[in-house]
C-alpha positions, 0 to 999 in steps of 0.5 A, a space after each residue: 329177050 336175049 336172057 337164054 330162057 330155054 336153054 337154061 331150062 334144058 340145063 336145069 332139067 338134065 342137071 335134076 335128072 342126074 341129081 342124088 337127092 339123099 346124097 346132094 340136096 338133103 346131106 347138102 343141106 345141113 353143112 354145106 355141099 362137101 366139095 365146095 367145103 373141101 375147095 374153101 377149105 384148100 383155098 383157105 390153106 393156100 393163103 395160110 388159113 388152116 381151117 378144120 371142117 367145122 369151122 366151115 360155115 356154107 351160107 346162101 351168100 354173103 348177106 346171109 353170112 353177115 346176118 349170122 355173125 351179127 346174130 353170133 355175137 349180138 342181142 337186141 338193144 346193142 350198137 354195132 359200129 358202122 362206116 359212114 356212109 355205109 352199105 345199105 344192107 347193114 343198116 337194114 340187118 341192123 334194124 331187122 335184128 333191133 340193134 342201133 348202127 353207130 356211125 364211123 368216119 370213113 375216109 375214101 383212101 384210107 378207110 375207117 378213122 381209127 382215132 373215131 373208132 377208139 373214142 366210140 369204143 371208149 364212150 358206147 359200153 353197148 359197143 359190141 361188134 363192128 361191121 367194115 368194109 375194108 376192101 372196097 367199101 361200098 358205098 365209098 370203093 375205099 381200099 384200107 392199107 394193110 398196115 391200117 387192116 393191122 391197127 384196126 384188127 389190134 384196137 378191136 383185140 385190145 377191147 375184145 370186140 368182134 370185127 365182122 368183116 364184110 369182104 364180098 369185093 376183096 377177091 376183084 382186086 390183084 395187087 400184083 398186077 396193079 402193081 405192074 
């Protein structure tokens, strides 16, 4: 009842009026809008990420973006390594895309057991991704010290297995006013 319906409606008419089509929705389509990539890829630069155009990939959110790396990088039949517990969501792209989630002992201080992590890689030769939250895991609202971020991101490298990480919530927290 509150929703504002109308409005909204009358917002979303006047916006298509004024609406390119060739230019905004048909050109948009293929890479993403060039505004909103210019913004990443500023905003990406601002935190010492220097990004070329088309290492830019605009997504209809942030499950779309997960499915893709997922698709990237595995094949039906592989083992993705996920938290335990987990996001729902993985688990259903991992069985959408016929790929077995194996599970990883996650601790609500520090995230992912990374001694876990090392025995996996070393016992599962059909290991070929990994999927974490290491910013406030769902379901758990675990925050991975930056120091453990380091030692995951270097076992991973060691093995050359891809980390998709699932940052969705990392943007909420601000460290320098937490530390206030």
């Amino acid at each position: 009842e509150l929703f504002p319906f109308e409005a909204l409606a009358r917002c979303g008419a006047r916006a298509m009026r004024q609406l390119k089509p060739t230019q905004q929705i048909s050109g948009a389509l293929i890479a993403g809008d060039p505004g909103l990539r210019e913004a990443l890829r500023r905003r990406y630069a601002s935190h010492g990420v220097l990004l070329s155009d088309d290492e830019i990939v605009v997504t209809d959110g942030a499950l779309e973006g997960l499915n893709l790396c997922l698709q990237a990088v595995t094949q039906p039949g592989d083992v993705v390594a996920v938290e335990s517990p987990t996001f729902y969501g993985a688990l259903q792209a991992l069985e959408r895309l016929h790929l077995q989630a194996v599970e990883v002992a996650t601790d609500p201080v520090t995230g992912v057991d990374l001694d876990s992590l090392a025995t996996l890689i070393e016992r599962e030769p059909r290991l070929r991704a990994c999927w974490f939250m290491t910013s406030f895991q769902n379901p758990l609202g675990a925050l991975m010290p930056t120091p453990r971020k380091r030692e995951l991101v270097e076992l991973l490298a060691r093995h050359r297995l891809p980390l998709i990480e699932d940052d969705v919530y990392a943007e909420l927290y601000d460290a320098a006013s937490a530390q206030r």
